[in-house]
C-alpha positions as CSV (number, residue, x, y, z in Angstrom):
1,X,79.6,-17.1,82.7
2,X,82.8,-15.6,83.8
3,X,82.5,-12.6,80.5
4,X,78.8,-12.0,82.1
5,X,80.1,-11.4,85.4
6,X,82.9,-9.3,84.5
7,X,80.1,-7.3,82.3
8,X,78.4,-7.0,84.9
9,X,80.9,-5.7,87.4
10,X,82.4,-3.3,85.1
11,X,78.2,-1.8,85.1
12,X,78.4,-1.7,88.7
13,X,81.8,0.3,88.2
14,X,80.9,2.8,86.2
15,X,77.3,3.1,85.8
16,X,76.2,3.3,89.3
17,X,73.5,6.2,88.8
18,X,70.8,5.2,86.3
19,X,70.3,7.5,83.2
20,X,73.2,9.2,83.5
21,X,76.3,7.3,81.8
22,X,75.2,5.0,78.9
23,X,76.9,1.5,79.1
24,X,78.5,2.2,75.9
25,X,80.7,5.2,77.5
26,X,82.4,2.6,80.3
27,X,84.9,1.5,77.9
28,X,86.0,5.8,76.7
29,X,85.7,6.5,79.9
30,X,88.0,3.4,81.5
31,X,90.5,4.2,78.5
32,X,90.6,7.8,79.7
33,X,93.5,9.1,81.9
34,X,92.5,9.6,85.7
35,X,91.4,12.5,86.7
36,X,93.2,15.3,88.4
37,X,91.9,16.4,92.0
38,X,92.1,20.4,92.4
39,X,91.7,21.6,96.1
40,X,90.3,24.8,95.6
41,X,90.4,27.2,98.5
42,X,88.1,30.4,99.3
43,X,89.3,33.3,100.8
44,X,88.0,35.2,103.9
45,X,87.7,38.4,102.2
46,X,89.5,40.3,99.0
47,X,93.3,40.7,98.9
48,X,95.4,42.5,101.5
49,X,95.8,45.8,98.7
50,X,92.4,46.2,98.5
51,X,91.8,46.0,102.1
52,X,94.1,48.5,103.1
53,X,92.7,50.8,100.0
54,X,89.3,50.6,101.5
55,X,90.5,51.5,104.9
56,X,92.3,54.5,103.6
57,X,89.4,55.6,102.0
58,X,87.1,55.1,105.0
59,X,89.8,57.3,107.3
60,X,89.9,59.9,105.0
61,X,86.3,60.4,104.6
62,X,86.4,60.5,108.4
63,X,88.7,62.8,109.1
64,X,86.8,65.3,106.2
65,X,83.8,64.7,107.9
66,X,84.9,66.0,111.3
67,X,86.3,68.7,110.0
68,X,83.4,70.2,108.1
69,X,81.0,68.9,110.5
70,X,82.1,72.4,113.4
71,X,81.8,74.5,110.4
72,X,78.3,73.2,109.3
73,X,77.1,73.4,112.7
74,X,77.9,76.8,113.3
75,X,76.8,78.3,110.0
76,X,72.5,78.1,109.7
77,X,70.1,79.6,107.9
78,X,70.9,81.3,104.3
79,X,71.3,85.1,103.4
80,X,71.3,86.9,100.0
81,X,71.2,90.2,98.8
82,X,68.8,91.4,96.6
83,X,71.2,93.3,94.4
84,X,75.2,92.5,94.5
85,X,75.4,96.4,93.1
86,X,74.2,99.3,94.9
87,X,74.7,102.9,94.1
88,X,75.2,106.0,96.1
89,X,72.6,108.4,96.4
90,X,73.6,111.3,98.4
91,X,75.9,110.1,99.9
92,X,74.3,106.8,101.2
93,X,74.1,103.6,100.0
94,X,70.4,102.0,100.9
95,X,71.1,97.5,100.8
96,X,68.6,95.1,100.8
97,X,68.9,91.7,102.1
98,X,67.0,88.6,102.4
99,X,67.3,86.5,105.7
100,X,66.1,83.2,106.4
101,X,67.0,81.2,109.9
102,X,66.2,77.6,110.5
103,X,63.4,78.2,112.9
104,X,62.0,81.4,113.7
105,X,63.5,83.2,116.7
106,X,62.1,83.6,120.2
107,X,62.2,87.2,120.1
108,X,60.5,89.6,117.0
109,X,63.8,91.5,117.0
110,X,67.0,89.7,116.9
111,X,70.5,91.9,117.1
112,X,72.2,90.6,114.6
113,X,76.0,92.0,113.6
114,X,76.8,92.6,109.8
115,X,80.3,92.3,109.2
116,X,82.3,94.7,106.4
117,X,85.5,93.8,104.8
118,X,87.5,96.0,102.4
119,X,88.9,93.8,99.3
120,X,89.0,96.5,96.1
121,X,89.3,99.9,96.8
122,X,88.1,102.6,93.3
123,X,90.6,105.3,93.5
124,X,90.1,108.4,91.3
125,X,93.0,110.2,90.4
126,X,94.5,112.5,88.3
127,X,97.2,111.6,86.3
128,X,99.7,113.2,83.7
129,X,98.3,111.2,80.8
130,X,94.8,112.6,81.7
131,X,93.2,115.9,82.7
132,X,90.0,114.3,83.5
133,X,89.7,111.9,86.7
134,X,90.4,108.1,85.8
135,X,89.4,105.2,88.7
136,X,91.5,102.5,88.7
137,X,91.5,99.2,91.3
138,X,93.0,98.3,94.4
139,X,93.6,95.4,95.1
140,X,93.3,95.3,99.3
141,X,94.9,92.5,101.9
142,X,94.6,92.2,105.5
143,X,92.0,95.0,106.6
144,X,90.1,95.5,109.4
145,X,86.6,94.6,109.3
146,X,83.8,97.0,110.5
147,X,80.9,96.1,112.1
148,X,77.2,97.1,112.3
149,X,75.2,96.0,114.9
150,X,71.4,96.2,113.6
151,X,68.2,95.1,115.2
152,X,66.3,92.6,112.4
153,X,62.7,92.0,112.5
154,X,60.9,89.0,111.8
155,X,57.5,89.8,113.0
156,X,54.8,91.3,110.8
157,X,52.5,94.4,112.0
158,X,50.0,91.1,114.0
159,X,52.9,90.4,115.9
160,X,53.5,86.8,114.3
161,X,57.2,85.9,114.0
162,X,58.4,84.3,111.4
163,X,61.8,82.6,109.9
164,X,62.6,84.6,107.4
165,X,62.4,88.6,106.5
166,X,63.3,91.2,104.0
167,X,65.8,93.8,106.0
168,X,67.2,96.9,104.8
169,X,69.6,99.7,105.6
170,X,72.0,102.4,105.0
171,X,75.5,103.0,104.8
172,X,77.5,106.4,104.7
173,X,80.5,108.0,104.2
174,X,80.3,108.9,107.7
175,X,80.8,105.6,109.1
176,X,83.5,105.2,106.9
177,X,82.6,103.7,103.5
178,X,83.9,104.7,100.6
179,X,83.2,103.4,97.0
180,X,84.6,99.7,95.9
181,X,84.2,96.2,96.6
182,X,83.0,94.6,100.4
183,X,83.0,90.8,101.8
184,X,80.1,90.7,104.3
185,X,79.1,88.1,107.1
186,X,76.1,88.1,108.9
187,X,76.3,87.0,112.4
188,X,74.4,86.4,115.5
189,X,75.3,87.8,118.6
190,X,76.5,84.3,119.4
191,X,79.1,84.2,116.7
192,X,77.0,81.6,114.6
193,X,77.3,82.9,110.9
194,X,74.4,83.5,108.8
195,X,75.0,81.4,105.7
196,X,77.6,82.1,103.8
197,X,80.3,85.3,103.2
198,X,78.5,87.4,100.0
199,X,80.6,90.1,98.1
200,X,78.9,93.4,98.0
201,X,79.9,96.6,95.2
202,X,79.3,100.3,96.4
203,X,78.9,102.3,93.3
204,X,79.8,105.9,93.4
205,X,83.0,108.6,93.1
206,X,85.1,108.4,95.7
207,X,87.4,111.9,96.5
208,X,89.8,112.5,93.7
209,X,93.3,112.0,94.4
210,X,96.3,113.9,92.9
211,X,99.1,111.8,91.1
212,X,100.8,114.4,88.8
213,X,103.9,114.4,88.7
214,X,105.6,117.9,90.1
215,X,108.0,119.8,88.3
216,X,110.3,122.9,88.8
217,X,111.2,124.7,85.9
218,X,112.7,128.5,86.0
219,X,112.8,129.1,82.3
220,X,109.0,129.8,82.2
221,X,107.9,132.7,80.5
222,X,107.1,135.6,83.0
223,X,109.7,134.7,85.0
224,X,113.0,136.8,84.9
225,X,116.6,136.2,86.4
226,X,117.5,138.4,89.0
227,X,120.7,140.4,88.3
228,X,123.8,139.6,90.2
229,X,126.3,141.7,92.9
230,X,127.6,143.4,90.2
231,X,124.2,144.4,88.4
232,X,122.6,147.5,89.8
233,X,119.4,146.0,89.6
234,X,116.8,143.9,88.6
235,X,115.5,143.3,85.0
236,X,112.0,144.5,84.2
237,X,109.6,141.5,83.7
238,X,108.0,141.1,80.8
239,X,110.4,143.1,78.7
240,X,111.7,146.9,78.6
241,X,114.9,148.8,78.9
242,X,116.5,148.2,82.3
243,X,117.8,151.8,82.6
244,X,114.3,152.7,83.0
245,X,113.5,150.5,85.6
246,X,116.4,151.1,87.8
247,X,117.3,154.8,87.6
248,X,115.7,154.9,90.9
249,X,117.2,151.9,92.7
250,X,119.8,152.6,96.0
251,X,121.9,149.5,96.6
252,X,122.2,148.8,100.3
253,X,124.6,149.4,102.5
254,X,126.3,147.0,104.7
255,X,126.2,149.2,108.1
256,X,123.1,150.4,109.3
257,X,123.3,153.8,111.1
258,X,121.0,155.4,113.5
259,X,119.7,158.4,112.5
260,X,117.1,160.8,115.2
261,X,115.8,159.8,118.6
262,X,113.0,157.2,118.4
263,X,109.9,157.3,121.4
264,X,110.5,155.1,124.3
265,X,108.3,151.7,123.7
266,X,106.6,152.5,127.1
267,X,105.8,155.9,127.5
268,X,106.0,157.7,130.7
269,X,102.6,158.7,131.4
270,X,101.8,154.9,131.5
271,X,103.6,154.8,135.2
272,X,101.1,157.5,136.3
273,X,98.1,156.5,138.5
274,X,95.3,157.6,136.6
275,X,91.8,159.2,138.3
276,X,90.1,155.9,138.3
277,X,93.5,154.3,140.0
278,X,93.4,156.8,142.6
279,X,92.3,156.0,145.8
280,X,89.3,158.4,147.6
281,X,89.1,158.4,151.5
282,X,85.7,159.1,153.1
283,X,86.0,162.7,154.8
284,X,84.0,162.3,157.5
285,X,82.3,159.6,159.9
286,X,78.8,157.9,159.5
287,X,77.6,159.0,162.6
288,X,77.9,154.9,164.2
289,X,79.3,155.2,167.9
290,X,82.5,152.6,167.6
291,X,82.8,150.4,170.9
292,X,85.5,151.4,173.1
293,X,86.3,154.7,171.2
294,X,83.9,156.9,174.3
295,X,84.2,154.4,177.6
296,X,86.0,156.1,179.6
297,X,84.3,159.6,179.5
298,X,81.0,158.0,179.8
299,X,82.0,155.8,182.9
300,X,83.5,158.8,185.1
301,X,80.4,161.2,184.7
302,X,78.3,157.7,185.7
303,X,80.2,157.3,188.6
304,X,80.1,160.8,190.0
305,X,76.7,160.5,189.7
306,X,75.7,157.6,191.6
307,X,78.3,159.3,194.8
308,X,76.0,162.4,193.9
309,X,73.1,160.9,195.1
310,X,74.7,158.7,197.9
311,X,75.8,162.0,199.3
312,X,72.3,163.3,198.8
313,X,70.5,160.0,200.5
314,X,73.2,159.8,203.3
315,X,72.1,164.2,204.1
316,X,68.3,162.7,204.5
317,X,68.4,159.8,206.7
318,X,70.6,162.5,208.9
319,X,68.4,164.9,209.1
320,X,65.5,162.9,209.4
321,X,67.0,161.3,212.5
322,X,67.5,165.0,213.9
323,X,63.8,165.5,213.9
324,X,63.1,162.1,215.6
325,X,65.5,163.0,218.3
């Protein structure tokens, strides 16, 4: 009774879930050392290296992005040329070039400002080495851009405006171009760029420069020494007896003497008035009476005039009075 019970007990022990643990495995598994407990403990996240890694990462990608995001917000649209090589044709250089905005503008015509810098300069020159011209590169740093300020159109001939055209112009030696190598920009007239900077080649021969070397060299032939104090003259060039040549030389003299009586630099007659200097006074009157110049004779014989008749009005009223009496 007692074995049974402790059978039984020992199955209660160890066999406790049905179908899982035969009875024949109670006695390995009592036999068996006890078993270890592990406490196994999950972590909030990865470790502390990687964290920081990650967070490095994620400020760095930041930082890049704000400081492409100005320069992709100011650049739109796209811009190509149709050929990177143009050549001169009397004197001009005729470019094509391929525009293409975001949307298309408000306004059919849209000032736009096409920027020119100078990177490789073709310089013909002549050199020693050389007789005919020979065009070598220049490398150019820091210079000034120039600017053409063109009017593109992006309307067809039905007046519909589009957001992209086909422009083309000129350039001349006039403005200032010369043969070699050009970075342009296109730009609004609200500084936005046009897509991106495009290198440009003018074709064509640009002055020729003079590098020769110059030399001075008095032993050429054709060219003779002149003789010295001593030497009564000068050898003949190109050969021949000196004699010959200087049989009629006179050596100066130190002391120059005055010989005759030279003309006055001004000559006397130029102090003379001449007929047209002279000055011709009217003979005679033009028959105007001046004011002032006869008064006085014409007053008097006035005034003995008027007591003339008084006298002869005063004899009158006498006599007529007489005859009334």
């Amino acid at each position: 009774m007692k074995r049974g019970r402790k059978r039984r007990a020992r199955r209660r022990e160890y066999c406790t879930v049905p179908g899982v643990m035969k009875p024949s495995h109670a006695r390995s598994i009592r036999r068996s050392p006890a078993p270890v407990r592990t406490h196994l403990t999950l972590d909030a996240g990865p470790p502390r290296s990687i964290a920081r890694a990650v967070a490095l990462a994620s400020a760095v990608l930041f930082g890049l992005a704000l400081l492409i995001a100005p320069s992709l917000a100011r650049a739109a649209g796209a811009a190509r040329f149709k050929s990177n090589e143009v050549q001169e044709v009397s004197g001009a250089w005729h470019v094509f070039v391929t525009i293409e905005l975001p949307r298309a503008p408000s306004t059919p015509h849209t000032p736009m400002k096409f920027v020119f810098t100078h990177t490789v300069a073709y310089e013909r020159s002549l050199t020693d080495n050389s007789k005919d011209p020979v065009q070598t590169r220049q490398n150019l740093q820091n210079q000034p851009p120039t600017m053409e300020s063109l009017d593109v159109d992006f309307s067809n001939s039905q007046g519909k405006v589009f957001s992209k055209t086909q422009f083309d112009f000129g350039l001349t030696r006039a403005r200032g171009y010369e043969a070699g190598e050009y970075k342009v920009q296109i730009r609004t007239t609200d500084g936005i760029d046009i897509g991106a900077p495009m290198s440009l080649t003018l074709r064509g021969d640009n002055p020729v420069v003079d590098r020769r070397s110059i030399t001075f060299d008095a032993k050429k032939p054709g060219i003779k020494k002149v003789g010295g104090d001593n030497d009564a003259g000068m050898e003949k060039v190109g050969g021949g007896n000196a004699s010959d040549a200087n049989k009629d030389y006179v050596p100066p003299s130190g002391d120059v003497t005055p010989a005759g009586s030279a003309a006055p630099f001004v000559s006397p007659d130029a102090f003379n008035p001449t007929e047209e200097e002279k000055v011709k006074e009217k003979p005679g009157g033009c028959g105007c009476a001046v004011p002032g110049a006869h008064g006085a004779g014409t007053g008097l014989a006035a005034i003995a005039f008027a007591a003339a008749l008084g006298a002869a009005r005063a004899r009158r009223k006498r006599r007529q009075r007489q005859d009334d009496a």
